[in-house]
TIMI-569480 format. One line per 2 residues: number of its first residue (from 1); for each residue x, y, z of N, C-alpha, C. Coordinates in pm, whole numbers, plus 50000, padded with zeros to 5 digits. Layout:
# residues N
NUM = X Y Z X Y Z X Y Z ~ ...
***
This chain:
# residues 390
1 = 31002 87032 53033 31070 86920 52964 31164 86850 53063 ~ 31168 86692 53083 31250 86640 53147 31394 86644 53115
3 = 31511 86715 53245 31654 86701 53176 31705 86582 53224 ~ 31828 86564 53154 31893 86454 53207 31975 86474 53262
5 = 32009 86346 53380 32122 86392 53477 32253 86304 53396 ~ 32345 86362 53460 32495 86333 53455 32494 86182 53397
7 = 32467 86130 53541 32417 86009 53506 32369 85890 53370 ~ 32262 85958 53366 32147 85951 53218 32247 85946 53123
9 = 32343 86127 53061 32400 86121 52952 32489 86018 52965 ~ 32543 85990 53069 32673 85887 53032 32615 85742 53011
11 = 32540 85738 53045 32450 85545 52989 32401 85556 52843 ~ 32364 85719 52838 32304 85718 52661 32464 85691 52610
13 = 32553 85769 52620 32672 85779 52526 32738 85631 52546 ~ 32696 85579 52644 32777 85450 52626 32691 85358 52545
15 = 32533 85378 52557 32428 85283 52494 32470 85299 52294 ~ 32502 85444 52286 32501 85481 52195 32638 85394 52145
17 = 32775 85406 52220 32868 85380 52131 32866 85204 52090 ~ 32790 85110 52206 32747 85010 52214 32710 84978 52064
19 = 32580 85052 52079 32512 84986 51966 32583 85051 51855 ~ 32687 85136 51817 32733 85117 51683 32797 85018 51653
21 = 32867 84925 51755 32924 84791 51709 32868 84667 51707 ~ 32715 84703 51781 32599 84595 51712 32510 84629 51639
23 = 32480 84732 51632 32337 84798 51540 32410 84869 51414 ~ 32567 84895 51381 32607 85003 51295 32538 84975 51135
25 = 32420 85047 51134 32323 85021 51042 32226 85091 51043 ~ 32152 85120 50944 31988 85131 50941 31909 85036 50978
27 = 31796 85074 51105 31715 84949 51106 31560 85011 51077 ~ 31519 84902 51044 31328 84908 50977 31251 85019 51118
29 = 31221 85099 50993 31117 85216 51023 31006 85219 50980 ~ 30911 85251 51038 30741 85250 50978 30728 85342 50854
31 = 30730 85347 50729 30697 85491 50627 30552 85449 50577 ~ 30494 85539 50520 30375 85497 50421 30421 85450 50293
33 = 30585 85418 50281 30631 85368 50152 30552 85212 50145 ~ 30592 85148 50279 30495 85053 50286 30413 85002 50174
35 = 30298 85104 50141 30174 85078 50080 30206 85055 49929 ~ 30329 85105 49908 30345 84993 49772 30346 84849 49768
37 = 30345 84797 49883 30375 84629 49857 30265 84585 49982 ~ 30181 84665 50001 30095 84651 50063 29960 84625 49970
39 = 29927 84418 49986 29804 84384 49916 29633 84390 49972 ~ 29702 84448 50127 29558 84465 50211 29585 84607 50300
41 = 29514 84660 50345 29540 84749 50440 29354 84810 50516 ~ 29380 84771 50624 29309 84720 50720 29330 84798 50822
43 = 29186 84904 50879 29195 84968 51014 29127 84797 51124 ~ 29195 84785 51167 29205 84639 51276 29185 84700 51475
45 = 29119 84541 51528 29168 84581 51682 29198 84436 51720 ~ 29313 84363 51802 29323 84270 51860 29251 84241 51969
47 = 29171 84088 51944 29064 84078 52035 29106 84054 52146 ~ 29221 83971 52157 29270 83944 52311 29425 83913 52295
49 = 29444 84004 52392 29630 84004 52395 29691 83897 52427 ~ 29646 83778 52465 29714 83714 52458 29676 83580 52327
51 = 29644 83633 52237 29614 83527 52117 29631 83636 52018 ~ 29600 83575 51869 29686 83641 51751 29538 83661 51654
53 = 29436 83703 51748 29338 83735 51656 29278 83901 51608 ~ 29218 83923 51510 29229 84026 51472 29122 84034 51400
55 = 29006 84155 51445 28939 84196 51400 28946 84283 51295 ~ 28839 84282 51186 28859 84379 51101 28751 84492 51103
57 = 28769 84643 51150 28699 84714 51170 28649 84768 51021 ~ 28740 84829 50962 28734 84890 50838 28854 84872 50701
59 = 28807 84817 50597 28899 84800 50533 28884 84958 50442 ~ 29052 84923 50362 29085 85030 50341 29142 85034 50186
61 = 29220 84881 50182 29242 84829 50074 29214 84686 50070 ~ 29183 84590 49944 29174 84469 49949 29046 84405 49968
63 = 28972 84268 50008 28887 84230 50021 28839 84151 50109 ~ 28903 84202 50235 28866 84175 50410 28751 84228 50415
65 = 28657 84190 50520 28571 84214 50490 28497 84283 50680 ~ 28443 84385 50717 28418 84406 50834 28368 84307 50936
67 = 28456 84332 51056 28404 84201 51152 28461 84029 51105 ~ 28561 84074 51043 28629 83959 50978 28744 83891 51071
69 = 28755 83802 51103 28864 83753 51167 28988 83656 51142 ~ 29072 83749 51161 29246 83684 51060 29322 83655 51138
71 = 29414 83599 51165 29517 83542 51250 29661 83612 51202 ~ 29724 83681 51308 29852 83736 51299 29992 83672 51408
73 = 30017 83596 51396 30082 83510 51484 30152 83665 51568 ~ 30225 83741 51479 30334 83832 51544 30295 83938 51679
75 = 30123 83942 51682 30014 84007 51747 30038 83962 51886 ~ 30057 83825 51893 30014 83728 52070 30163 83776 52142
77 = 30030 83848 52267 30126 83913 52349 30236 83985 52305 ~ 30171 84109 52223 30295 84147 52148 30194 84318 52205
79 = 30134 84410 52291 30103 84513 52314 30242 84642 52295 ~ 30291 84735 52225 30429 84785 52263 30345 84864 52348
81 = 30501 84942 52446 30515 85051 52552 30586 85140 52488 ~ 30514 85290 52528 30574 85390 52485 30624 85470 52606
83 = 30729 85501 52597 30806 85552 52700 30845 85701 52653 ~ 30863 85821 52760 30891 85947 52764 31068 85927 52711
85 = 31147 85852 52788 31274 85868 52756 31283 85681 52749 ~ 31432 85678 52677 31433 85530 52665 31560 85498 52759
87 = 31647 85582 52849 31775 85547 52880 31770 85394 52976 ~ 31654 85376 53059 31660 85254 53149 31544 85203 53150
89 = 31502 85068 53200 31367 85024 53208 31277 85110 53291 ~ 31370 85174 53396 31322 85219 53512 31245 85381 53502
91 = 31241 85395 53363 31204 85536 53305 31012 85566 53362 ~ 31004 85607 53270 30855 85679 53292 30753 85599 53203
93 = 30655 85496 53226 30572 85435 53145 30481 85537 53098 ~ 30472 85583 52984 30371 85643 52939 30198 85576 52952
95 = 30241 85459 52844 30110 85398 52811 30168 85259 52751 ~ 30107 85149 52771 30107 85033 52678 29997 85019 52593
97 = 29980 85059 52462 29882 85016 52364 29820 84875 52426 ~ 29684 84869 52394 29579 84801 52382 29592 84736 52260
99 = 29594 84773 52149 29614 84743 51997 29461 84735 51997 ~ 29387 84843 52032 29268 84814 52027 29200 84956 51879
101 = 29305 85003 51799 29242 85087 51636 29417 85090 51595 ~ 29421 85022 51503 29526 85014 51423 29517 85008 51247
103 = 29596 85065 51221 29651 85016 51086 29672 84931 50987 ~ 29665 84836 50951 29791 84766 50928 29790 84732 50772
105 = 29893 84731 50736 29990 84696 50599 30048 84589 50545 ~ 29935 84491 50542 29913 84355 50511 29963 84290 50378
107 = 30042 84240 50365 30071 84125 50221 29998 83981 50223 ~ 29945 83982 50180 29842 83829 50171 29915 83745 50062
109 = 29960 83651 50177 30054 83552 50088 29975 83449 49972 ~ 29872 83435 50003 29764 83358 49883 29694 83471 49767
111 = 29769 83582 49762 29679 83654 49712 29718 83674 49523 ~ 29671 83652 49418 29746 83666 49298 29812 83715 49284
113 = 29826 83838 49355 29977 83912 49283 30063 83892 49334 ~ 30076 83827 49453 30213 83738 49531 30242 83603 49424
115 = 30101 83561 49399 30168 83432 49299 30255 83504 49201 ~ 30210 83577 49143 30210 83619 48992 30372 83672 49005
117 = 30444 83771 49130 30569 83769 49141 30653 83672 49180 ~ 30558 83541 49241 30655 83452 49282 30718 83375 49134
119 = 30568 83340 49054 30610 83308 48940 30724 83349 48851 ~ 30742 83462 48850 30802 83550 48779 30997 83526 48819
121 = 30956 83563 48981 31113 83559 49022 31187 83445 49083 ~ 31105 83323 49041 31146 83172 49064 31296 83153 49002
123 = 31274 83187 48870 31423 83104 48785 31535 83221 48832 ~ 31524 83329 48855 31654 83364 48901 31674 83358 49044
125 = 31576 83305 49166 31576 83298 49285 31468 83126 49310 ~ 31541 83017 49263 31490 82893 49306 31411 82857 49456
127 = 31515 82877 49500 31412 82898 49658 31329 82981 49697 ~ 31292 83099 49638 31202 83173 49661 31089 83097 49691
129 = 31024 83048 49622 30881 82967 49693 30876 82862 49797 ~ 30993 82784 49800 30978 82770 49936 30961 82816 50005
131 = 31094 82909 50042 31067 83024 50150 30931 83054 50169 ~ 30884 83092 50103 30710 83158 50114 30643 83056 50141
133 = 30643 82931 50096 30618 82853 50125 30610 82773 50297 ~ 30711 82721 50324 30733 82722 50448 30660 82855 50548
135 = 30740 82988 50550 30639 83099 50630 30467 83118 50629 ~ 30451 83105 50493 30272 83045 50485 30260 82921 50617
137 = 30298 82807 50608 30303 82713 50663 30319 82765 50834 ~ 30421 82828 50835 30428 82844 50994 30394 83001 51030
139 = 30348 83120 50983 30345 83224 50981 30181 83277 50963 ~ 30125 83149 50907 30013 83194 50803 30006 83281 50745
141 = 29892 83290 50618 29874 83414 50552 29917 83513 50539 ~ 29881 83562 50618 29900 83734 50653 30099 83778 50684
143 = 30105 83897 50645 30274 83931 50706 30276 84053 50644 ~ 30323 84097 50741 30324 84265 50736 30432 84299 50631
145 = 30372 84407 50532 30384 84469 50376 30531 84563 50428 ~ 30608 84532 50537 30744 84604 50481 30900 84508 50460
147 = 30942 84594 50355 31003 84493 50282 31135 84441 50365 ~ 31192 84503 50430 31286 84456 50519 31273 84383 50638
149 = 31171 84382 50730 31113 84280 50831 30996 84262 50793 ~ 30936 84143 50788 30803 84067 50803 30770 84132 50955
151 = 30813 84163 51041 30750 84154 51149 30648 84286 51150 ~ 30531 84227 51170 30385 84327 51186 30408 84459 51231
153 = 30511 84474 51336 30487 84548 51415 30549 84670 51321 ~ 30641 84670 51224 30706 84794 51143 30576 84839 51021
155 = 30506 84761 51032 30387 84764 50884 30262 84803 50952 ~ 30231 84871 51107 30122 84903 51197 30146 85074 51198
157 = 30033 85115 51235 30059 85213 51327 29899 85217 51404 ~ 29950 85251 51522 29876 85258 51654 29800 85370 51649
159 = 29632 85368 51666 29614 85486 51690 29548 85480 51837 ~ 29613 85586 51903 29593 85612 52054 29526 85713 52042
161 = 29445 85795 52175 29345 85874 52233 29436 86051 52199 ~ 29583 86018 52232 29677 86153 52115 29740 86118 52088
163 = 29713 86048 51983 29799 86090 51848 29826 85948 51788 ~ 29842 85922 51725 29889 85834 51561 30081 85727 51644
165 = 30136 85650 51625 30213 85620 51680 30245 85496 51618 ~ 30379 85477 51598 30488 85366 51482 30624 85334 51561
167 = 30672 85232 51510 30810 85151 51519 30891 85276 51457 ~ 30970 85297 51461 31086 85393 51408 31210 85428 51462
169 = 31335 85374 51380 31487 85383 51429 31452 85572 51462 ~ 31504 85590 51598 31528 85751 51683 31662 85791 51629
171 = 31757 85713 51651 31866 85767 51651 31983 85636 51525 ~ 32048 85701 51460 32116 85563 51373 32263 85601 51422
173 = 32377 85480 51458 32299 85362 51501 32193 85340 51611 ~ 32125 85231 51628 32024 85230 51729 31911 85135 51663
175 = 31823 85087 51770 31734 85037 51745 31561 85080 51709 ~ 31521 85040 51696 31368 85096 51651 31297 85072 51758
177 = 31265 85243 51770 31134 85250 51913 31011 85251 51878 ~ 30909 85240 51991 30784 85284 51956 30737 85431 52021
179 = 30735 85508 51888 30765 85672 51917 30610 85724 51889 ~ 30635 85859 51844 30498 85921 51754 30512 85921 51611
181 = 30403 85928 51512 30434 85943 51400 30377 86118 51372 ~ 30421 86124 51233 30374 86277 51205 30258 86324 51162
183 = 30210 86264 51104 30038 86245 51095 29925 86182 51171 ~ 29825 86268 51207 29708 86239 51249 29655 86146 51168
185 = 29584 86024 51208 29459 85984 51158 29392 85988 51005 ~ 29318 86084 51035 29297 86159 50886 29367 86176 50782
187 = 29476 86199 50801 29571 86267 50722 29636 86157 50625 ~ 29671 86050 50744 29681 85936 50711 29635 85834 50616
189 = 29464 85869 50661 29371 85808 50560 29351 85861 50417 ~ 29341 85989 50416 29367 86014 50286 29471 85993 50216
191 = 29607 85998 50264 29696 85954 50184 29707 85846 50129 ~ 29615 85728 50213 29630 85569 50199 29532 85579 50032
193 = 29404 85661 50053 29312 85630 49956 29360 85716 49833 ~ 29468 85833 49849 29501 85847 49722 29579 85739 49672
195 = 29662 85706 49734 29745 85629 49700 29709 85446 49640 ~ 29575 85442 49690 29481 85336 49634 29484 85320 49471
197 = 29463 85479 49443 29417 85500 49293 29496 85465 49205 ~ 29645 85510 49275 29804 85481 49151 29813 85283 49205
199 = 29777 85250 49321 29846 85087 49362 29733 85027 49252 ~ 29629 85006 49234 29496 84950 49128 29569 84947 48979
201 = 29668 85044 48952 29761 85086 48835 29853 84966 48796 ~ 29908 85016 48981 30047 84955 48957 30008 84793 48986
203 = 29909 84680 49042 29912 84614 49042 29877 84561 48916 ~ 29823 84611 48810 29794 84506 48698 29920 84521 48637
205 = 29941 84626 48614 30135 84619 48556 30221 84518 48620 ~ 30213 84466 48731 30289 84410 48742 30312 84219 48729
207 = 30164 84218 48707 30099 84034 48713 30093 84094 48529 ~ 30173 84129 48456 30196 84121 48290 30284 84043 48273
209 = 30305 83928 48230 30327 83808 48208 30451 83887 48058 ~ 30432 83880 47981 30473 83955 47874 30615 84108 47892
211 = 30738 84033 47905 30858 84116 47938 30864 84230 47883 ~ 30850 84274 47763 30863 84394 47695 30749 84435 47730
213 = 30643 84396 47732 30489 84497 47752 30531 84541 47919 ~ 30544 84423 47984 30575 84522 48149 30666 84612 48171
215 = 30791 84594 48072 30915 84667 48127 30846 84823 48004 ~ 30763 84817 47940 30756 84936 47901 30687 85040 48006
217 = 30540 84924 48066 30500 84980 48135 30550 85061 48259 ~ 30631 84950 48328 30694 85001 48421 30781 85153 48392
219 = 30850 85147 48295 30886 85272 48309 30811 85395 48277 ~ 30711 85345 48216 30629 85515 48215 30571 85525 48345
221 = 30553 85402 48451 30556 85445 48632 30604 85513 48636 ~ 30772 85498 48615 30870 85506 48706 30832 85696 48715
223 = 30851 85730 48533 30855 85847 48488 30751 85968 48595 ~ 30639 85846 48641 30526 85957 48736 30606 85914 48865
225 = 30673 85817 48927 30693 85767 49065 30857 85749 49094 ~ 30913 85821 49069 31048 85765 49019 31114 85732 49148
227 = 30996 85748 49291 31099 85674 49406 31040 85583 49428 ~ 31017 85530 49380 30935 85347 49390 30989 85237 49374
229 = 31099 85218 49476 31169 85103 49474 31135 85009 49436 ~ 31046 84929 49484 30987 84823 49445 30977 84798 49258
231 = 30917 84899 49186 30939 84878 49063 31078 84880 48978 ~ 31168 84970 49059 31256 84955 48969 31340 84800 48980
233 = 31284 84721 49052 31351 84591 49103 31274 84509 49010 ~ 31147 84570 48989 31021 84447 48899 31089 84499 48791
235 = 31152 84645 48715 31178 84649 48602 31332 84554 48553 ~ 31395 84547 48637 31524 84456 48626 31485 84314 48618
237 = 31368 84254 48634 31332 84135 48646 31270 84142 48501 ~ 31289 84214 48444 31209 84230 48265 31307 84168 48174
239 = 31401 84087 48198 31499 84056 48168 31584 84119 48058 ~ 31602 84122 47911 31636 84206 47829 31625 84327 47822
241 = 31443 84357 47825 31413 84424 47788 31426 84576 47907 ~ 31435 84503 48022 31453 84561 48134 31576 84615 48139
243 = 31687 84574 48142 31828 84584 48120 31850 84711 48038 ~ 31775 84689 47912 31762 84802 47798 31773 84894 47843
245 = 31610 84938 47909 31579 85051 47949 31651 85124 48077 ~ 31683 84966 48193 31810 85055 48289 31895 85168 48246
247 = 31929 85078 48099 32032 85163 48060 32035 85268 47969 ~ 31955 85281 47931 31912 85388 47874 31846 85483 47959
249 = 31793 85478 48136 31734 85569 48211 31879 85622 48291 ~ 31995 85512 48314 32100 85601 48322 32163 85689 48248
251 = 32142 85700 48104 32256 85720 47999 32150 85913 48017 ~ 31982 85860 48018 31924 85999 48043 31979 86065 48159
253 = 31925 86017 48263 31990 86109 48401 32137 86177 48386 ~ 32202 86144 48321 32354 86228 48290 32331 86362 48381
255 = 32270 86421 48296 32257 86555 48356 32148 86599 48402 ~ 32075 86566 48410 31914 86614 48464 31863 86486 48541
257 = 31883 86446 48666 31854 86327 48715 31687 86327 48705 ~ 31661 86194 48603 31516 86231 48679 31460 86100 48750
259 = 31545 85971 48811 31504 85886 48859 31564 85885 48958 ~ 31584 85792 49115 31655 85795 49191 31752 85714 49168
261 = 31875 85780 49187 32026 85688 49147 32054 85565 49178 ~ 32020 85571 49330 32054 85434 49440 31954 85322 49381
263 = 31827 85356 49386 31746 85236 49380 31772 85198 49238 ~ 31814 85252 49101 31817 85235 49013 31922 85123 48941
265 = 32048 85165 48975 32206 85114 49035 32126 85002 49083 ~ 32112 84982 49219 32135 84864 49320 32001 84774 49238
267 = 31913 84790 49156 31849 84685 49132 31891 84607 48992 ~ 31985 84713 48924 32063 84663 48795 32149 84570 48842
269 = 32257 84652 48955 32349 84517 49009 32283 84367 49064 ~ 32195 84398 49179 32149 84295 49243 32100 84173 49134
271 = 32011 84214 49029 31948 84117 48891 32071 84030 48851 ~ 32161 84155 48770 32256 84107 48707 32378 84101 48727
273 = 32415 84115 48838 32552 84081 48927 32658 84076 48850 ~ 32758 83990 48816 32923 84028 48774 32908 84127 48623
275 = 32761 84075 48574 32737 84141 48444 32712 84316 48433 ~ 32593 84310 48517 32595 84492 48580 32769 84535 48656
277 = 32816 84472 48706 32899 84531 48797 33033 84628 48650 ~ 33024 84485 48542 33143 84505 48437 33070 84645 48376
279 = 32920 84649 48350 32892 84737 48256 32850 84865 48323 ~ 32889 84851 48465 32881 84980 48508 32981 85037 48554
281 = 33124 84998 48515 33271 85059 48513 33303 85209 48410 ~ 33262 85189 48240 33230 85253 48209 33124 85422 48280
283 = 33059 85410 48365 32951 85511 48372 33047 85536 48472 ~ 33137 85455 48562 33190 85547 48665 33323 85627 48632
285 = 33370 85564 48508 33453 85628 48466 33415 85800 48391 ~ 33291 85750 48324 33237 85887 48285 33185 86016 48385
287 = 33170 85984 48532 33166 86060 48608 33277 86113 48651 ~ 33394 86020 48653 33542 86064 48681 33610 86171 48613
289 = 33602 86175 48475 33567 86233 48394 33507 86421 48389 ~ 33397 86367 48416 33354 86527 48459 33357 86590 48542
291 = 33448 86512 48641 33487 86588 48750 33606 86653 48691 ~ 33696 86570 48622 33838 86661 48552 33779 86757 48474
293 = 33651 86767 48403 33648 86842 48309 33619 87004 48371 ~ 33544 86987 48509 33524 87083 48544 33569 87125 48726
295 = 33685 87077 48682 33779 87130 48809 33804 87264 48803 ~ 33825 87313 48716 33836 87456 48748 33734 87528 48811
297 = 33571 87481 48808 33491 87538 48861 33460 87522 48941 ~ 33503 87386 49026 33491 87319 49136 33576 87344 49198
299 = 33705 87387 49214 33802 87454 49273 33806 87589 49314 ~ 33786 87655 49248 33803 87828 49215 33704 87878 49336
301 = 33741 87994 49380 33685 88093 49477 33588 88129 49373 ~ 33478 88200 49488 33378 88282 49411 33395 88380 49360
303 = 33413 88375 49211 33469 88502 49105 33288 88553 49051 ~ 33273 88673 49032 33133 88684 48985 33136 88668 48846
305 = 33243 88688 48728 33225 88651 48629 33233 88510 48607 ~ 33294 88394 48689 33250 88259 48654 33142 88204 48754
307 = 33045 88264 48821 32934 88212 48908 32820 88131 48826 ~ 32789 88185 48722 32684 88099 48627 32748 87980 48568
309 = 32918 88009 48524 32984 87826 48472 32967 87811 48602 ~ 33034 87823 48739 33064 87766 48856 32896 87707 48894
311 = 32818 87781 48899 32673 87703 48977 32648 87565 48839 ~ 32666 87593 48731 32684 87534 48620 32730 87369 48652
313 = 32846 87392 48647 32921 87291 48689 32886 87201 48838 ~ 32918 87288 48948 32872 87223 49042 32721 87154 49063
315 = 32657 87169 49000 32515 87104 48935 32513 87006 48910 ~ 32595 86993 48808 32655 86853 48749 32706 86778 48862
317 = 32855 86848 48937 32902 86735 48995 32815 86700 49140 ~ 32712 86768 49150 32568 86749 49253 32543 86618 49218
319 = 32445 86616 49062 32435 86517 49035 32473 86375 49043 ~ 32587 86388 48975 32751 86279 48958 32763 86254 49126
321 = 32765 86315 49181 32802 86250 49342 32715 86171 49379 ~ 32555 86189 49331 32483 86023 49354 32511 85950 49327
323 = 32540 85945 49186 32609 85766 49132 32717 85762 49164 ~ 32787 85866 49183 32926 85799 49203 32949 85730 49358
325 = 32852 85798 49443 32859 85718 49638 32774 85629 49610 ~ 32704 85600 49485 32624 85463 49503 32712 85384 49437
327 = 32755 85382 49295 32909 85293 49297 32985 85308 49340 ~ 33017 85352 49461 33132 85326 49591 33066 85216 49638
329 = 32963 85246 49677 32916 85187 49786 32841 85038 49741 ~ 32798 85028 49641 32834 84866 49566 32944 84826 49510
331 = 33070 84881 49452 33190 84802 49445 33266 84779 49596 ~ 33273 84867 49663 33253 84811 49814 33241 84671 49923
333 = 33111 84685 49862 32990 84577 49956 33060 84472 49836 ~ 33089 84490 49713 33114 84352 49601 33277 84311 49627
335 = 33311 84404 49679 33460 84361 49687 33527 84342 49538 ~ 33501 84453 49470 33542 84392 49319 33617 84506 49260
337 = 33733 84390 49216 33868 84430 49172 33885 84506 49074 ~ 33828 84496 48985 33837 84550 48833 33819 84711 48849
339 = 33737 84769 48932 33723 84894 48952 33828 84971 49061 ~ 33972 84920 49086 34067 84947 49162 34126 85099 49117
341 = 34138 85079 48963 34241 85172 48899 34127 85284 48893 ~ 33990 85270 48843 33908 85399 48834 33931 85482 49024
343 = 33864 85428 49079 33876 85469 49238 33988 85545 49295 ~ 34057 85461 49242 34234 85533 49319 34258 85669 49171
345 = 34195 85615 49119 34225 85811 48992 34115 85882 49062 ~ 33992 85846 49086 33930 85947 49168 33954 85971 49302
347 = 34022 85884 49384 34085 85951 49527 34161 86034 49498 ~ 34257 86015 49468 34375 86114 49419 34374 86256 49344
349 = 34286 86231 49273 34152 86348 49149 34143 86432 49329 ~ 34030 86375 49436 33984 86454 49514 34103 86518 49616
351 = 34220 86411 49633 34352 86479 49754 34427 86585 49723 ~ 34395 86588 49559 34494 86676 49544 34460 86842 49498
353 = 34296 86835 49483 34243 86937 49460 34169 86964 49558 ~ 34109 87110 49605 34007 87148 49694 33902 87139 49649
355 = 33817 87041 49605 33687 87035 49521 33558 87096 49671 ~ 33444 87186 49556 33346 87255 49641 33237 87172 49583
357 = 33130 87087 49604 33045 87079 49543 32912 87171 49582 ~ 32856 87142 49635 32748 87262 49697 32771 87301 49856
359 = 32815 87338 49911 32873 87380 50045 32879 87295 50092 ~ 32857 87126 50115 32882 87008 50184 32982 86996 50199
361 = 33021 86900 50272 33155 86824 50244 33169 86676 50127 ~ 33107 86704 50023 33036 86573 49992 33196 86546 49938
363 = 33267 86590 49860 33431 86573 49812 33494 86463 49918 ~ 33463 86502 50062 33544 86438 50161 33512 86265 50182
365 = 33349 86296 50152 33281 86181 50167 33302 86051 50091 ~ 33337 86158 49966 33343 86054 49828 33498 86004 49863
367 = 33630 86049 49944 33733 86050 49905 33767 85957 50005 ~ 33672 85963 50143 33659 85851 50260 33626 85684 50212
369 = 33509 85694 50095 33447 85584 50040 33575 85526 49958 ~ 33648 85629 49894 33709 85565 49815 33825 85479 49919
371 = 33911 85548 49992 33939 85481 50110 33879 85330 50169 ~ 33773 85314 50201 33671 85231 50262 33712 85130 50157
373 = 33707 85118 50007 33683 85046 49903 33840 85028 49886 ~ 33971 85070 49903 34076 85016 49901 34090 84890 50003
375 = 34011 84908 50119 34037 84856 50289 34034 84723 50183 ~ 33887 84726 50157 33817 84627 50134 33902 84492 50046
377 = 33907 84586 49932 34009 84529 49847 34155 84462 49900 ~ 34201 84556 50008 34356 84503 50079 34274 84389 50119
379 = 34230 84363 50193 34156 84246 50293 34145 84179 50192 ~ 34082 84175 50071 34019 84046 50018 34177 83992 49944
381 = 34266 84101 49905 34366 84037 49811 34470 83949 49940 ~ 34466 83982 50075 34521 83917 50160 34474 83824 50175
383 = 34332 83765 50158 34262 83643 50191 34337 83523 50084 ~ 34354 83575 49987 34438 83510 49879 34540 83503 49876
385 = 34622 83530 49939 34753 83491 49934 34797 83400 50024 ~ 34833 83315 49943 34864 83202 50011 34974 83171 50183
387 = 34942 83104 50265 34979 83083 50381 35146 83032 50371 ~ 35234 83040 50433 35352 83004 50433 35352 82834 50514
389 = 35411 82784 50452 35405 82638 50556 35529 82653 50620 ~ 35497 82583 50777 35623 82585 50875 35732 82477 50830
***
């Protein structure tokens, strides 16, 4: 294995502290989550590196057709290099892909079920079709199926002579390399074609025109898929009827989570903004709540006669610590006032007790956020106050 010299570590640690004050973020990684919003998916080879054409070897999903030829603007002169270490240019060239057996995770911008959501999410997002509009226009067709960059290259994976190979943030902060992925080939492919069977599902559910018939549907998805971002965003777009059921899939999870918190939260807020934000004060208060109720078990040393309340309890506040760092972390980002007095009872709730939740430090985390969300708040109530004249 190559070590690094003296040298080396001190350019990583400086590259590193660098990019937390430009990169301090998550950036777009290759997953097979992808293939939910993926309307084509296409084993491909680029005919010539320096143009944006693209053969179609084998389709996989959709109705490309073999020996088919599509235009990918993001393709021209776009080969990546995979490198042993990344500290300098001057490193070790492994290989530069050919882009000659690839992947790819195609959204076909002419394709009905792009209309059928554009239709849909026009009146609460007016410009939406432009946008699409225009990128059709200068982008053409085609644009790679991940939802945070259009750019092809996060919606590919490379297959080389060893091994399978993707875009993927190494280190956060940091940027996205071109590394290895964890699956072979094969492995790959079958997952794509199971996953064919549930997308054939999920695409007619979602071109249902009819709010209550989709938002029902959608949630008996959710009930088989419950990390499927993408739907729980189509179920908030159900307008009423959607809303309903948000809230009624939070009021279930109480104690037995059975959906994911974050994506659930952030697509209620994002829809319905000052409206979600008011009606989700209440739920954070009710987590606040059960943290008082079961401080004693969350505090207390390991006694063997309270280990079944204590695992008991801390269960719960397992739970409760998802929603509650996901409403941190959207009253936060919202800068919103109204949730001042809940926050500062739960900082204070956490400073003044030794709370255990499951051997983490998650108590500290929550008590940092709450911190983070005062900053926020000082800053914005300073923006408002008015300037003194000379």
């Amino acid at each position: 294995m190559k070590r690094l010299t003296l040298c080396q570590l001190i350019a990583l640690y400086v590259m590193l502290m660098l990019t937390t004050s430009i990169n301090a973020a998550m950036r777009p990684s290759f997953s097979l989550d992808v293939m939910q919003y993926a309307t084509d998916i296409v084993i491909a080879e680029q005919v010539h590196r320096a143009k944006d054409r693209i053969r179609i070897i084998k389709t996989l999903r959709g109705q490309l057709r073999t020996d088919q030829i599509i235009h990918i603007p993001s393709f021209k002169n776009f080969q990546p290099t995979y490198r042993l270490t990344w500290l300098s240019e001057e490193d070790k060239i492994e290989f530069t892909s050919k882009n000659k057996r690839m992947i790819l995770f195609l959204r076909d911008r002419r394709s009905p079920i792009q209309e059928a959501y554009l239709s849909r999410i026009e009146d609460h997002n007016p410009e939406i079709r432009e946008q699409e509009s225009k990128a059709l226009a200068s982008e053409g067709r085609w644009a790679g199926a991940h939802t945070w960059d259009n750019h092809i290259k996060y919606s590919t994976l490379w297959i080389e002579k060893d091994g399978v190979y993707c875009f993927k943030q190494v280190t956060n902060p940091g940027p996205s390399y071109f590394t290895t992925y964890k699956w072979d080939e094969s492995i790959t492919i079958n997952k794509i074609e199971d996953d064919n069977r549930s997308f054939n599902s999920y695409a007619s559910i979602i071109t249902i025109y009819n709010n209550d018939i989709r938002a029902s549907k959608l949630q008996d998805w959710l009930a088989k898929h419950p990390n499927d971002q993408h739907a729980y965003k189509q179920l908030a777009k159900c307008n009423e009827f959607g809303r309903k059921l948000i809230l009624q899939m939070i009021d279930q999870d109480y104690k037995e989570p059975a959906h994911q918190q974050h994506y659930l939260l952030y697509a209620f807020v994002e829809e319905y903004r000052e409206q979600a934000l008011k009606t989700c004060l209440p739920i954070l208060d009710r987590e606040i709540k059960l943290w008082q109720d079961h401080l004693t078990f969350l505090t207390q040393s390991q006694n063997a006669s309270h280990i079944p309340l204590q695992n008991s309890a801390r269960r719960l506040a397992c739970n409760s610590y998802k929603r509650l760092m996901t409403l941190l972390d959207i009253y936060t980002e919202k800068q919103y006032l109204p949730a001042k007095d809940s926050i500062q009872q739960l900082s204070q709730l956490i400073e003044e007790n030794e709370i255990i939740v499951n051997g983490e430090d998650q108590a500290y985390k929550l008590h940092q956020q709450c911190r983070t969300y005062m900053q926020e708040i000082q800053a914005k109530l300073n923006q408002k106050k008015p300037t003194k004249q000379p």
